[in-house]
N, CA, C and O of each residue as an XYZ file, in Angstrom:
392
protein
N       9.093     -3.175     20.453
C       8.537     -4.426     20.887
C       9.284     -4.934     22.110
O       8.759     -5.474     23.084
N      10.805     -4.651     21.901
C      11.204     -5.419     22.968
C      11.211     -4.617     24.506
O      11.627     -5.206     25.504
N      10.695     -3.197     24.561
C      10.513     -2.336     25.672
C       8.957     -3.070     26.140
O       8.761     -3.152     27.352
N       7.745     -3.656     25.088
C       6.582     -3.903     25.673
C       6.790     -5.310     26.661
O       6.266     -5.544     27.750
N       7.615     -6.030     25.981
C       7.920     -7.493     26.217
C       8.678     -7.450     28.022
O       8.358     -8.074     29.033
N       9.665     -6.511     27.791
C      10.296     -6.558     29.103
C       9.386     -5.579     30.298
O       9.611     -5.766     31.494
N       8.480     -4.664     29.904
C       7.523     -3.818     30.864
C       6.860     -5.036     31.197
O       6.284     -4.959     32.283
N       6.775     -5.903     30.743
C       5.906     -7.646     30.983
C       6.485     -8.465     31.574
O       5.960     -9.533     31.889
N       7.894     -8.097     31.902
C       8.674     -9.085     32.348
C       9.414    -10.517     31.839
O      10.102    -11.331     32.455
N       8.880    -10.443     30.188
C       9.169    -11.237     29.746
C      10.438    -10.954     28.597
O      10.412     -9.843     28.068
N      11.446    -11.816     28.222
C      12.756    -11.875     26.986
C      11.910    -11.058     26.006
O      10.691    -10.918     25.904
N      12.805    -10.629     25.410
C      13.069    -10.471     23.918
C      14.119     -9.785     22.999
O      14.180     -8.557     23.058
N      14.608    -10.176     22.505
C      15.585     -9.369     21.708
C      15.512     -8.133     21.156
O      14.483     -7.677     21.654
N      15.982     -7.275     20.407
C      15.644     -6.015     20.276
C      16.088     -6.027     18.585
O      15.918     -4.871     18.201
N      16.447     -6.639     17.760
C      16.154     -6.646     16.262
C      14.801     -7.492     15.732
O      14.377     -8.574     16.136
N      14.471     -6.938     15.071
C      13.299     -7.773     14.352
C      13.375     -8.781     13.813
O      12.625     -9.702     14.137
N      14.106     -8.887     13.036
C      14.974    -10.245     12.446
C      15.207    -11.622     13.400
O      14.984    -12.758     12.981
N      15.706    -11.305     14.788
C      15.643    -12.101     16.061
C      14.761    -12.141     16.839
O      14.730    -12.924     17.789
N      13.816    -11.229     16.546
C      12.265    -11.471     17.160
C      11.347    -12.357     16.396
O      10.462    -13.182     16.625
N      11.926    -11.844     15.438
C      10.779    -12.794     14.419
C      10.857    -14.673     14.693
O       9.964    -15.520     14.681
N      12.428    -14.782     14.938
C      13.183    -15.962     15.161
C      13.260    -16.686     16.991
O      14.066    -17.473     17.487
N      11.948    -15.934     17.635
C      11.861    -16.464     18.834
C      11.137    -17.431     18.944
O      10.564    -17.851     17.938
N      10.921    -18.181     20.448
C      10.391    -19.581     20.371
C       9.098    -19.459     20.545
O       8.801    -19.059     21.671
N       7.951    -19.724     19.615
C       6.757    -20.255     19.547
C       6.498    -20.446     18.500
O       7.228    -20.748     17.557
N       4.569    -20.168     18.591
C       3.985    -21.079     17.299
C       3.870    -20.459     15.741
O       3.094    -19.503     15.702
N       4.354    -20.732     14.711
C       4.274    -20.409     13.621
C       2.295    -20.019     13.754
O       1.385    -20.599     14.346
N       2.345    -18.712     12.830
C       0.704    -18.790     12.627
C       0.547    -18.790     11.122
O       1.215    -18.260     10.233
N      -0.516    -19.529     11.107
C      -0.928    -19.446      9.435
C      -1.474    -18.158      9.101
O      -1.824    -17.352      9.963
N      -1.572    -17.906      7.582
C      -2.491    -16.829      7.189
C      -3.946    -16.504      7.448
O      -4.282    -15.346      7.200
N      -4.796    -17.277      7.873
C      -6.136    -17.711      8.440
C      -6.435    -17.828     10.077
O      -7.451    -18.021     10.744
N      -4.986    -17.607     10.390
C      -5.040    -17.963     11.910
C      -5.933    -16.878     12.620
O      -5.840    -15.664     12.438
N      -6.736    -17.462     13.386
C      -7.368    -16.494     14.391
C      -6.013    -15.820     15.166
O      -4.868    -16.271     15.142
N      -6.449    -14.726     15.789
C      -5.425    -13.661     16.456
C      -5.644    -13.744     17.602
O      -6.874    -13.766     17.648
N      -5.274    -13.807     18.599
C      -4.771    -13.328     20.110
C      -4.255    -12.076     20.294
O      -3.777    -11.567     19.280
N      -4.217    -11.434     21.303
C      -3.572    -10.061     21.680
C      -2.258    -10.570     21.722
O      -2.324    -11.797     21.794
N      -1.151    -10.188     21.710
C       0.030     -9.923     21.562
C       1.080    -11.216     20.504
O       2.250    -11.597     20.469
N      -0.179    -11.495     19.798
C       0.232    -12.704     18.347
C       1.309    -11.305     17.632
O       1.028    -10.129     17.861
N       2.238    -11.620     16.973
C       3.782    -10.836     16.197
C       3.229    -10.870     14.323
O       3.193    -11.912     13.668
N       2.961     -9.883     13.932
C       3.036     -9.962     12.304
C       4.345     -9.408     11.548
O       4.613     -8.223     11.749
N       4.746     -9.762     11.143
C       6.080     -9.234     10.788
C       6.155     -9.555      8.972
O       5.845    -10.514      8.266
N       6.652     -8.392      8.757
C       6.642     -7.520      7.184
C       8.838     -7.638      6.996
O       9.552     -8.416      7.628
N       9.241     -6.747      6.106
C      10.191     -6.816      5.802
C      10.458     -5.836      6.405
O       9.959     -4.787      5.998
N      11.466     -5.799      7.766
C      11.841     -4.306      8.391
C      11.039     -3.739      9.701
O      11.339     -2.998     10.638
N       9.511     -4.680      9.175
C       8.421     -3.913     10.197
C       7.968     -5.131     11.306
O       8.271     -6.279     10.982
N       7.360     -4.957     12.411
C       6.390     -5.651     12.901
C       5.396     -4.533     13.515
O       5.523     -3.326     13.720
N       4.216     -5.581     13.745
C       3.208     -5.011     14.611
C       2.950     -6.465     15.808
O       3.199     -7.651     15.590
N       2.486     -5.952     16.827
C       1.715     -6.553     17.746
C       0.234     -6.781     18.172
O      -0.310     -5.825     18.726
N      -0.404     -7.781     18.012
C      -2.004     -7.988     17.612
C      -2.554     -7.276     18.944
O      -2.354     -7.996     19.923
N      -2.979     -6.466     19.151
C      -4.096     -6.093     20.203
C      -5.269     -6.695     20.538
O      -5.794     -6.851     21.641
N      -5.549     -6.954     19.651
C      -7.335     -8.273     19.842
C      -7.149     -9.153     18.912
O      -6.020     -9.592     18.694
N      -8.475     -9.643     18.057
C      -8.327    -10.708     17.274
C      -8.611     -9.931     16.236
O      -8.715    -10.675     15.261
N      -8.859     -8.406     15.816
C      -9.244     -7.383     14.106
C      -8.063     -6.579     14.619
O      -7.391     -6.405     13.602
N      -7.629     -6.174     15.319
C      -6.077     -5.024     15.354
C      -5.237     -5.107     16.238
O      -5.134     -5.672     17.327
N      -4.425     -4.216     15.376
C      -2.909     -4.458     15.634
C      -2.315     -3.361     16.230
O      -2.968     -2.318     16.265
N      -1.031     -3.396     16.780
C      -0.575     -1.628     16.980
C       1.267     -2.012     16.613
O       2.160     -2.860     16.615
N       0.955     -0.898     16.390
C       2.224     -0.354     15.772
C       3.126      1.097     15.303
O       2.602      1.904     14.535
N       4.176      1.263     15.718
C       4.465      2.399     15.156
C       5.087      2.348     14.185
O       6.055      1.589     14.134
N       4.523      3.593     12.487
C       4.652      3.633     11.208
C       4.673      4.997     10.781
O       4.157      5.988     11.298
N       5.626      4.825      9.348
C       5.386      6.079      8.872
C       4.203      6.435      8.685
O       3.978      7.499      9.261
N       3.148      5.941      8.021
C       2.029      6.394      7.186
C       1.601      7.195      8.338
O       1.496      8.408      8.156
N       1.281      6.604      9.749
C       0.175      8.005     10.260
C       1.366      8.880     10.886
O       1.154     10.024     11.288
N       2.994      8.105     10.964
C       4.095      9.178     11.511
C       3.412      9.005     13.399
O       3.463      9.844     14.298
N       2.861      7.671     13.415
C       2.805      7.537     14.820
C       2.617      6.153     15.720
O       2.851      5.201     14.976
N       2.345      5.796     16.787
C       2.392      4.194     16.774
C       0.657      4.311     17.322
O       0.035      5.051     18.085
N       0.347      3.177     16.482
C      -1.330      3.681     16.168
C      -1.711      2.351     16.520
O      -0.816      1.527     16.334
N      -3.063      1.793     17.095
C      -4.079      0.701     16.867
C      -5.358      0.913     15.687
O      -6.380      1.599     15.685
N      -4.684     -0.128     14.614
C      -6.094     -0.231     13.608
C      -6.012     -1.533     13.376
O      -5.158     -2.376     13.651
N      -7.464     -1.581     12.596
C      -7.987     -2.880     11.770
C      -6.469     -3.681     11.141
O      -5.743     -3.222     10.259
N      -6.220     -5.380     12.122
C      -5.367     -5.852     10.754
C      -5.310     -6.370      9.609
O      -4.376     -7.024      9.146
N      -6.471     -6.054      9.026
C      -6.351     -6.559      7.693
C      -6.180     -5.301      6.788
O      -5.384     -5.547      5.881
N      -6.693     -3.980      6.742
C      -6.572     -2.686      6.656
C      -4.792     -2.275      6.687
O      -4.183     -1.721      5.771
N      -4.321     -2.645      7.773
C      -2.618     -2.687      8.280
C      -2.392     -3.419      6.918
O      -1.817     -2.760      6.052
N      -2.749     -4.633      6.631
C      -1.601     -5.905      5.947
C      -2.115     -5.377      4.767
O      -1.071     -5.251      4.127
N      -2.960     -5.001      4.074
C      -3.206     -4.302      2.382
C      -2.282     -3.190      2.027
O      -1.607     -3.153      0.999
N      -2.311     -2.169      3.087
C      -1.675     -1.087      2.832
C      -0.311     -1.312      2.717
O       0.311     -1.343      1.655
N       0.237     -1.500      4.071
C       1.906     -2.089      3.643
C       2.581     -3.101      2.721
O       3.759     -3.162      2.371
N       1.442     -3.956      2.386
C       1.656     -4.557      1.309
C       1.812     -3.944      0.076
O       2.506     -4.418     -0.823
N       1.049     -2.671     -0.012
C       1.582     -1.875     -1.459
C       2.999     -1.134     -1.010
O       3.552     -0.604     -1.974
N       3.365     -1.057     -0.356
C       4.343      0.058     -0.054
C       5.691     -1.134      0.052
O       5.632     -2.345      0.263
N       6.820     -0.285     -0.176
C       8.278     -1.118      0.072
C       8.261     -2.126      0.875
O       8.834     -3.183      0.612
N       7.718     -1.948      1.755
C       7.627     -2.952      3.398
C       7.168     -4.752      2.596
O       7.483     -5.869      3.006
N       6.569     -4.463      1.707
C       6.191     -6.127      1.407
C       4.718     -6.495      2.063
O       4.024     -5.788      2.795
N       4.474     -7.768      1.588
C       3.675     -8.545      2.040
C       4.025     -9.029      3.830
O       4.994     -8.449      4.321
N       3.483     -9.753      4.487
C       3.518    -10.081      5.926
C       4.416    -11.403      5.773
O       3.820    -12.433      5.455
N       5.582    -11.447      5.942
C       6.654    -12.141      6.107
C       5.843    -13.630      6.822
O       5.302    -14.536      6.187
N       5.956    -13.526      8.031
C       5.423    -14.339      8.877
C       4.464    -13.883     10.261
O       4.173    -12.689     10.187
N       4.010    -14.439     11.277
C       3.169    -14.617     11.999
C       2.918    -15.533     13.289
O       2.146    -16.488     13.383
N       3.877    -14.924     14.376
C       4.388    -15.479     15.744
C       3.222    -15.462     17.012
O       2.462    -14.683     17.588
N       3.514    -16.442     17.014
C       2.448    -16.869     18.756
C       3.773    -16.674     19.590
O       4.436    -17.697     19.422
N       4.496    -15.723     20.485
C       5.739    -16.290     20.979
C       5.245    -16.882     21.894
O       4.055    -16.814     22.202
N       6.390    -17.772     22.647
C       6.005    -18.019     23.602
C       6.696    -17.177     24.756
O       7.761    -16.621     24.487
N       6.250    -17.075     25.796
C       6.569    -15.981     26.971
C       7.576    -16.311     27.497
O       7.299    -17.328     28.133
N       8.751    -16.034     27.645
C      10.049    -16.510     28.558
C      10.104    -15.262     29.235
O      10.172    -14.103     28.823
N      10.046    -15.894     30.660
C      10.225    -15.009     31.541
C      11.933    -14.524     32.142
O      12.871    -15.274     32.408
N      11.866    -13.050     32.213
C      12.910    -12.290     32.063
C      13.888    -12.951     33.623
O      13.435    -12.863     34.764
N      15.555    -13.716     33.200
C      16.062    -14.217     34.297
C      16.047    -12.884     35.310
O      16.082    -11.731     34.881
N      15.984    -13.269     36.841
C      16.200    -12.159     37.913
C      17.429    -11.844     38.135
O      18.032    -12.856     37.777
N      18.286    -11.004     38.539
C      19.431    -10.494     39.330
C      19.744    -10.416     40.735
O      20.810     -9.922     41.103
């Protein structure tokens, strides 16, 4: 995530735990999606591609894939990973210059 964020020019940290903990909007469970809205699981995130999928790289296909997110949030929900922790609008901070 944090290699897509900075190819954008924009911050981000590089643990998940501190990504999850960046500045924007909390999303509800119902929230409509935006492209690059943050879902984050225990360990995992994905990044929303549209307003139905997500991308991410995972074991299950052993690759970083775009599918359906509601399809994404059932499956990992059975598996160790948990239910979807939370659900980030970040907001964009642009990367200081040198």
């Amino acid at each position: 995530m944090q290699a897509a964020f900075h190819a954008c020019g924009f911050a981000c940290p590089g643990d998940g735990d501190l990504q999850e903990a960046m500045p924007g909007a909390q999303l509800g469970d119902d929230a409509a999606h935006v492209s690059g809205d943050l879902i984050f699981w225990n360990g995992h995130l994905a990044m929303t591609s549209g307003p139905d999928t997500l991308i991410h790289a995972n074991a299950h296909h052993m690759n970083t894939v775009e599918e359906p997110i509601n399809e994404a949030i059932v499956r990992i929900a059975k598996s160790d990973t948990g239910p979807v922790t939370s659900r980030l609008r970040p907001r964009r901070i642009e990367m200081p210059t040198i």
